[in-house]
N, C-alpha and C positions, 0 to 999 in steps of 0.2 A: 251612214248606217254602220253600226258597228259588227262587231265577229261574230260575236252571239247570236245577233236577230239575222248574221244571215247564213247562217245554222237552224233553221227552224227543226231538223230530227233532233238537234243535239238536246234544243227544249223542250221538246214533248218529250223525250225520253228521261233528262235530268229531272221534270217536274213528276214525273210516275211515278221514278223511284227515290228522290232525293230524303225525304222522312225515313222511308226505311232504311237506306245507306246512315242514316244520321244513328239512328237508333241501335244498328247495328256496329257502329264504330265506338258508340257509346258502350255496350255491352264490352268490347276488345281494351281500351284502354284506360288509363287510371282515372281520365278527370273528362268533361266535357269539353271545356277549350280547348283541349289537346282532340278530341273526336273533331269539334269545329274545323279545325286547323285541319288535321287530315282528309276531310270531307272536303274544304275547297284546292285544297293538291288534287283530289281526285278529280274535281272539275276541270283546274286546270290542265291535266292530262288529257280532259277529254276534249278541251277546248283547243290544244294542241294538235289535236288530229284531223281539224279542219274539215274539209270535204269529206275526209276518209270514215271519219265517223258515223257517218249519214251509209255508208255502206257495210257495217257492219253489223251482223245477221240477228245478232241477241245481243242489245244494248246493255239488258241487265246482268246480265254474264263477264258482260266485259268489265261495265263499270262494277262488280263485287270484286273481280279479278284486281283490279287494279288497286281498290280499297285493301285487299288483304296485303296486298306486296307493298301499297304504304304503311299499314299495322306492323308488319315483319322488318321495314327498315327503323321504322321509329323506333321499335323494340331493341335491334342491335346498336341503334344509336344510341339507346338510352341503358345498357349495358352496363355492370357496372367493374369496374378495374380495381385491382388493388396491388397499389404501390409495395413495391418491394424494398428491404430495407439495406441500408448503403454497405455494411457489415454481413452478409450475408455472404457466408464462406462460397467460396468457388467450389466445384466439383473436381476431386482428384483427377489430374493431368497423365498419372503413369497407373487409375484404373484399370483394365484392361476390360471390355464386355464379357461375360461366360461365353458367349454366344463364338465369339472371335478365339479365345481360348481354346474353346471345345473342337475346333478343325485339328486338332494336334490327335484328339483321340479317335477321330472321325476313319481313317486311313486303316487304323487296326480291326474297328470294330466291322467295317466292311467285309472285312478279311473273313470275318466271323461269320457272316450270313453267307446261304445257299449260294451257289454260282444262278440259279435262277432269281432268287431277290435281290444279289448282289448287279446284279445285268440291270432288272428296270429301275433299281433306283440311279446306278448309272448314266443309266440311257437319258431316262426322265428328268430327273430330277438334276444331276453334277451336267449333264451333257447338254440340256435342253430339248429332249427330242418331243416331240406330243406325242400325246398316250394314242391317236389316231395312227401316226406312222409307225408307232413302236408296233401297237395292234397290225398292221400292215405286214412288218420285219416277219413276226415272227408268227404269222399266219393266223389270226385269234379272232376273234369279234371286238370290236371297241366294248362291249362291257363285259368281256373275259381278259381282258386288256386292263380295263381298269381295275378289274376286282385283284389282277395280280399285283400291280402297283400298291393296291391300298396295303392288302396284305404283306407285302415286303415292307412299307413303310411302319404297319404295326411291331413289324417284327425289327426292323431297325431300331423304333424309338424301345422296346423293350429290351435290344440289347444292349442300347446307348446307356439305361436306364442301369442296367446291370453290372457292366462291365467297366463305365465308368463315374457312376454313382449319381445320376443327374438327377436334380430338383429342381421341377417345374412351380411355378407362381400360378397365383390363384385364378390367371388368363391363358395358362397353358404353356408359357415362355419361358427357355432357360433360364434358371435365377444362377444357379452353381453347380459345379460339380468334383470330383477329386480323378484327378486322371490316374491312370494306371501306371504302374513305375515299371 
């Protein structure tokens, strides 16, 4: 006797849905051999599961489940790469990020803000403290807490913005800036 016939849930359940699993694989990928092909990886995933499959509660749930996460590997396998070419200049070595620069004017512009905004971006933000303890520290509600954070931080990047000329990129990220002399 072989695996299959002594599986009897796995064939009543594979012959229910196997046209539709077909049909619908057909729909996800480019050609039908390739549907074919991943249709019986799905079987034999379920033929893998041996006893186990016979106990599990929604056969066709399972077996779609398992149909899509074959569609999604075929897809990354079939990915496509593009070779980079042997001449292709390195990236300058003595760049320095804005980001890594900009600590130099970080220290002044601090200086600049309120001893209250200057505090939670501290505490927060340079120190690590959570906005839950700092709310704690200094007696507040966690979102009278956070609303002071947000606002110190508005008024940081605005006087980051000012003081030392920073330009942000089209994602919000330091691009450059001119520090202060």
């Amino acid at each position: 006797m072989t695996a299959v016939q002594e599986l009897p849930c796995l064939l009543v359940a594979w012959h229910a849905h196997e046209r539709e699993l077909r049909g619908w694989l057909i729909k996800h990928v480019e050609n039908q051999e390739t549907a074919h092909d991943l249709l019986q990886d799905v079987f034999m995933k379920a033929l893998r599961q041996g006893q186990g499959f016979c106990d599990i509660a929604n056969a066709r749930a399972w077996l779609y489940e398992v149909a899509r996460n074959a569609v999604t590997d075929h897809m990354r396998r079939r990915r496509e790469w593009v070779e980079l070419p042997d001449d292709l200049p390195a990236a300058q070595d003595d760049a320095v990020p804005a980001v890594d620069s900009l600590a130099s004017c970080l220290p002044r512009v601090l200086g600049e803000l309120s001893d209250e905004d200057r505090d939670a971006i501290t505490e927060c933000d340079l120190n690590g403290m959570s906005q839950e303890d700092y709310a704690r520290k200094l007696g507040l509600s966690l979102p009278g807490a956070k609303s002071r954070i947000q606002r110190a931080r508005k008024r940081l990047r605005a006087q980051l913005t000012q003081s030392c000329q920073v330009t942000l990129d089209p994602q919000g990220q330091v691009c450059c800036f001119v520090p202060r002399t």
